[in-house]
TORFI-161008 format. One record per residue (C-alpha): x, y, z; residue in one letter; residue number from 0. Coordinates in Angstrom, 3 decimals. Layout:
# residues N
R        X        Y        Z torfi guse
R        X        Y        Z     a  NUM
...
***
This chain:
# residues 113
R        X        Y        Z torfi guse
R    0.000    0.000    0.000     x    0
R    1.248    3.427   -0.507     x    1
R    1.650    5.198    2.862     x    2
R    0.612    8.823    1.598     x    3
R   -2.978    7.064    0.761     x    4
R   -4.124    5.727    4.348     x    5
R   -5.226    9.285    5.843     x    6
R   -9.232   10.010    5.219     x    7
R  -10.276   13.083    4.267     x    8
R  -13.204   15.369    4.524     x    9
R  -16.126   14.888    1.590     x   10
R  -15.330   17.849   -1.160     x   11
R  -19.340   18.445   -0.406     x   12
R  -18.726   19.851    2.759     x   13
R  -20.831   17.314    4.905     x   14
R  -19.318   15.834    7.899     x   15
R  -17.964   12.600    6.650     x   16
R  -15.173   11.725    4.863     x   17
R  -13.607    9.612    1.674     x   18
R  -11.050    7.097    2.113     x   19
R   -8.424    6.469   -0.620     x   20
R   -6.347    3.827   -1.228     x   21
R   -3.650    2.810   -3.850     x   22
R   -1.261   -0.021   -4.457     x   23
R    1.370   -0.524   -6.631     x   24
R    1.244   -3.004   -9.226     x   25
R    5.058   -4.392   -9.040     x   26
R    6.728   -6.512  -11.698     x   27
R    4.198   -5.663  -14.683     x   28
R    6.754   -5.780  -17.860     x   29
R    7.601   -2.360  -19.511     x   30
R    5.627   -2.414  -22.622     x   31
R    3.028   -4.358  -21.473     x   32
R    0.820   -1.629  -19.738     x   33
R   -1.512   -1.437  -22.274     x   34
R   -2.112   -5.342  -22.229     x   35
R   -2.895   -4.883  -18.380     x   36
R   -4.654   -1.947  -18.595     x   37
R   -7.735   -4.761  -21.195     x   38
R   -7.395   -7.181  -18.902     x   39
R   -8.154   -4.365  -15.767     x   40
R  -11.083   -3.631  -17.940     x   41
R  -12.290   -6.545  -19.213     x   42
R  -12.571   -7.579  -15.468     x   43
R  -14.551   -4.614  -13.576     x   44
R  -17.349   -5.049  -16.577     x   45
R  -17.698   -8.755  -15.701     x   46
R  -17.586   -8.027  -12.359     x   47
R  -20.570   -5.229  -12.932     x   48
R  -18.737   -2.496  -12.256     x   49
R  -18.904    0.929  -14.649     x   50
R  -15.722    2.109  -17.054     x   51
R  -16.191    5.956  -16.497     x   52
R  -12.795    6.849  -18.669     x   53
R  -10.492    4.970  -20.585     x   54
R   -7.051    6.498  -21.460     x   55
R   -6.147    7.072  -25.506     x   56
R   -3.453    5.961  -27.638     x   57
R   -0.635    4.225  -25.468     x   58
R   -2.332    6.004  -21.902     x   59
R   -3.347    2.839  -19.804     x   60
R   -5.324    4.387  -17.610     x   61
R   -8.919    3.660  -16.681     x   62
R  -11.603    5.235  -14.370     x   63
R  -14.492    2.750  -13.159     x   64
R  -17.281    3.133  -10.653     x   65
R  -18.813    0.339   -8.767     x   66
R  -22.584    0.442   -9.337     x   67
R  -23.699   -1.384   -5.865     x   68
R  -21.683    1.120   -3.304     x   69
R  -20.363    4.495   -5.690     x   70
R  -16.409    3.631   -4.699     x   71
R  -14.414    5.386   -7.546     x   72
R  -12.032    2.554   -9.308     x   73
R   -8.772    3.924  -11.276     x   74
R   -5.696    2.398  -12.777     x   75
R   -3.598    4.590  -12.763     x   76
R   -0.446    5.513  -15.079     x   77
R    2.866    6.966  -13.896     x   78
R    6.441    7.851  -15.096     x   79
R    8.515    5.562  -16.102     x   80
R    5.482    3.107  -17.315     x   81
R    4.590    2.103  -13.543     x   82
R    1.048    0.770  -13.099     x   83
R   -0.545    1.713   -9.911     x   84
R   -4.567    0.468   -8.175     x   85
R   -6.772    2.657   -6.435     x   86
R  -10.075    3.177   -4.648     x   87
R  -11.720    6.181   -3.390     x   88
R  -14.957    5.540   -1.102     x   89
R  -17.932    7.516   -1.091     x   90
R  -18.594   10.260    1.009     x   91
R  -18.998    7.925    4.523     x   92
R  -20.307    9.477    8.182     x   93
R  -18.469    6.682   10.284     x   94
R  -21.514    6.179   12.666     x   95
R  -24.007    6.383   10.562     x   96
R  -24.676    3.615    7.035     x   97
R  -23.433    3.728    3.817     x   98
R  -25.005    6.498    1.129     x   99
R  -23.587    7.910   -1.370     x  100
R  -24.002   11.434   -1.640     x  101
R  -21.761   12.764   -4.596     x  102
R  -19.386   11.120   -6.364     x  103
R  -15.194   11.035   -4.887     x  104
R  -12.805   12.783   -6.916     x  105
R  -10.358   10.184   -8.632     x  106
R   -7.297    9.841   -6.021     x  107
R   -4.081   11.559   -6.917     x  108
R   -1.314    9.672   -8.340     x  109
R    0.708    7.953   -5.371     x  110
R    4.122    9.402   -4.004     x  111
R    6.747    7.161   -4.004     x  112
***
């Protein structure tokens, strides 16, 4: 997991709760083979139900997905030097009270190294 990605912050609505972010690394993926991962990433959050939001053009890997049952924001993200990196962004969460989503997360930043 990538440390700068663990802190939650507040929902860009202003309401009391906050989003939680997370982001991984995807170590050992071949350079030049991005774009290979990047259909496969795809090709699995549609059969899993989940909705492509934003696919990247030409040689840009990245994707942008939402999952339809809870609103958590999906991306694959793209970084120099061809690295390949995961993440999820929650909805906008009150931590005592249940899950609704009220607007959409912004995608998470790229992740520091």
């Amino acid at each position: 997991m990538i440390a700068s990605s663990v802190e939650p912050n507040a929902c860009l609505d202003g309401d009391d709760g906050v989003v939680m972010s997370r982001a991984y690394w995807l170590r050992d993926v071949p350079k030049g083979r991005t774009m290979e991962l990047s259909r496969q990433v795809q090709a699995h959050w549609r059969k899993r139900g989940y909705t492509v939001t934003a696919v990247g053009t030409g040689d840009n890997p990245e994707l942008s997905g939402e999952s339809t049952t809870d609103s958590f924001t999906l991306a694959l993200g793209w970084a120099e030097g061809d690295d390949l990196y995961l993440a999820a962004t929650s909805p906008c969460v009150t931590p005592d009270a249940p899950t609704a989503p009220a607007t959409p997360p912004a995608t998470p930043a790229p992740p520091q190294r």
